[in-house]
Residue, then its C-alpha position, 0 to 999 in steps of 0.5 A: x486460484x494459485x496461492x503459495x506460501x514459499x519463496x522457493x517456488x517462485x525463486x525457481x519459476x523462469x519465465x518463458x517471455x514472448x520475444x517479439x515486441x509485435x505479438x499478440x496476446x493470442x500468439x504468445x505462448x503462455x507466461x506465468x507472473x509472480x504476484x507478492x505482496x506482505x500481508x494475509x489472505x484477509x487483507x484488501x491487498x489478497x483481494x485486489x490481487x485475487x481479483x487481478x488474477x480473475x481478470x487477466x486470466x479470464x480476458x488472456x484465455x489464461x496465457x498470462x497465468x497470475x501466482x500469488x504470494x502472500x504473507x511476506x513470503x517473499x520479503x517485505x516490500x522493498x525487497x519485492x521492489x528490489x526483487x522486481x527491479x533485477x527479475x526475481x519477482x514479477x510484480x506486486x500489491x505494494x504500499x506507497x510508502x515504500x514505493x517513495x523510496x525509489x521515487x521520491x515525488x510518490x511520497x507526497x501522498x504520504x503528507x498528513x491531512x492531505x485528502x480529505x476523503x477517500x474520493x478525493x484521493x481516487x480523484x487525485x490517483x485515478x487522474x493525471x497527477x497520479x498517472x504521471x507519478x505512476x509513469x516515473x517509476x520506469x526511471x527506476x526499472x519499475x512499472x506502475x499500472x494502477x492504485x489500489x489502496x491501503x486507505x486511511x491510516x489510524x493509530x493504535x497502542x497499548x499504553x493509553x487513549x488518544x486524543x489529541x497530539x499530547x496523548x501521543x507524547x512519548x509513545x514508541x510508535x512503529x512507522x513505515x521506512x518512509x521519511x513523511x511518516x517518521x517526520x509526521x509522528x515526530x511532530x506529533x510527540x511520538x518515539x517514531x520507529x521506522x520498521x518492516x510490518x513483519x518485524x512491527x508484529x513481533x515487536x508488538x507482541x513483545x511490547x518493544x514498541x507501544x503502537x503502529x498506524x495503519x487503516x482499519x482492514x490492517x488493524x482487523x485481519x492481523x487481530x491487533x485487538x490482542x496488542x493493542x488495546x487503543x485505537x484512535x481513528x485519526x485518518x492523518x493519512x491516506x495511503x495508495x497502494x500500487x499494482x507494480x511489475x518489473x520493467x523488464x518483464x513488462x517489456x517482454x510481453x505484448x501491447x495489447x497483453x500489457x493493455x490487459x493487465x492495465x485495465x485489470x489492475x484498474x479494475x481489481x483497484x477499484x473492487x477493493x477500494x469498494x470492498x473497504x468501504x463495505x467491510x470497515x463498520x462491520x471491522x470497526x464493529x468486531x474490534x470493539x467486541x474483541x475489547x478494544x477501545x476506538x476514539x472515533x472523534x478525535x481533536x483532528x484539528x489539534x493533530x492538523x496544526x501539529x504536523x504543519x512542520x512536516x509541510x514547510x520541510x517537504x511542501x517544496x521537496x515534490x516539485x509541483x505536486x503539492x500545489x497541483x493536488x491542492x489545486x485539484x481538490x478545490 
């Protein structure tokens, strides 16, 4: 495995691209791919991404050789979407959120309360619904191939216990740059504070903000039992992740290459999704042993009832999706 922590590797890596639309992956001449994604190598992303790397260089007989970059050492996330957009970044392991900003239908999976579990959501993502939103990113010179995840989102903070909307009053409490979530903790009472994850550590550290939200693995391998002294295990979201690539590279290289890296995204999608579910009990376990204090049975329909606002200001902002979903789950 190829791991690097410095942007100036991959900013001075030039592609040598296969030109003819027509080629195979056995006549191509190799190519090498830069993976970022903004979390450490603990993290569900680094195992998604090491298992795609496993994959598509064993199933090209290495042509497509996979570089992978961690722990932000490219930029936050919508920088490598940015960065993927004009062929500076090949591809990535990126959190919906952000992806919403480009493609504002994606941020309906950010709704609150949505998926009921997570093989509901991998119902959803894994079939047409998800296929569809995946194919609108070519509108914004992106590619998507599959969703991994980062799975159900749960509160944190350093100042009280939570335990039902009340609690939450007045917390300055750090959210993803998505307009869903910063609505969903206002409703909630929250002070709700839009930032990159790599400035939340920061402010954490230096107690600027209260509180984040964020599954079980985040709130494991970036240890936020040292700041945060209170977890409630609200699972108000369900958050996908998504193996993105840059349209132009993705363009360059040959259908049934492109076919490879499709499959492997699916299938490193779906290891890490098994991967979480082994290691949550076995996090949860160890957070409470570092001195955390986890409310696993919160007043979720109290938090349900609260955020109804957020689906009368976006219910109808996704188009169709929302019904289709609700439809899919019944």
């Amino acid at each position: 495995m190829k791991t690097f922590a410095r942007s100036t590797l991959a900013l001075g890596i030039s592609l040598a691209l296969v030109s003819a639309a027509n080629a195979s992956v056995e006549d191509m001449d190799p190519v090498t791919l830069r993976l970022a994604h903004v979390v450490n190598e603990q993290d569900g992303f680094h195992i998604a991404a090491t298992k795609f790397e496993e994959l598509v260089e064993e199933r090209t007989d290495g042509k497509v050789d996979i570089e992978i970059y961690p722990n932000a050492s490219l930029g936050d996330e919508r920088t490598l979407l940015e960065g993927m957009q004009i062929g500076t970044v090949d591809m990535g392991v990126i959190t919906n959120g952000p992806v919403a900003n480009f493609v504002e239908e994606m941020a309906v999976f950010e709704l609150p309360f949505l998926f009921p579990s997570p093989e509901a959501a991998y119902e959803v993502l894994d079939g047409p619904i998800g296929q569809e939103l995946l194919d609108k990113l070519s509108e914004v010179n992106l590619k998507g191939l599959a969703y991994a995840e980062r799975g159900f989102r749960n509160l944190t903070n350093s100042e009280r216990p939570v335990n039902a909307p009340e609690d939450i009053d007045g917390l300055r409490i750090r959210v993803m740059e998505n307009p869903v979530y910063t609505d969903t903790f206002r409703a909630l009472g929250a002070n709700a504070i839009p930032m990159a994850w790599t400035e939340a550590l920061t402010a954490m550290q230096q107690g600027t903000i209260d509180g984040q939200e964020n599954p079980v693995n985040v709130i494991h391998s970036f240890n936020l039992d040292e700041t945060q002294t209170y977890m409630t295990l609200s699972r108000h979201t369900y958050a996908p992740a998504i193996f993105v690539m840059g349209a132009s590279v993705w363009n360059q290289l040959p259908e049934d290459a492109q076919a490879i890296l499709e499959e492997a995204a699916q299938e490193a999608a779906e290891y890490e999704r098994q991967v979480n579910a082994e290691m949550e009990a076995e996090q949860l376990a160890e957070l409470r042993e570092a001195g955390m204090q986890i409310n696993d049975s919160p007043d979720i329909e109290a938090f349900q009832n609260a955020v109804q606002s957020v689906y009368e200001e976006y219910g109808e902002q996704f188009g169709d999706y929302l019904p289709r979903i609700r439809e899919a789950l019944e």
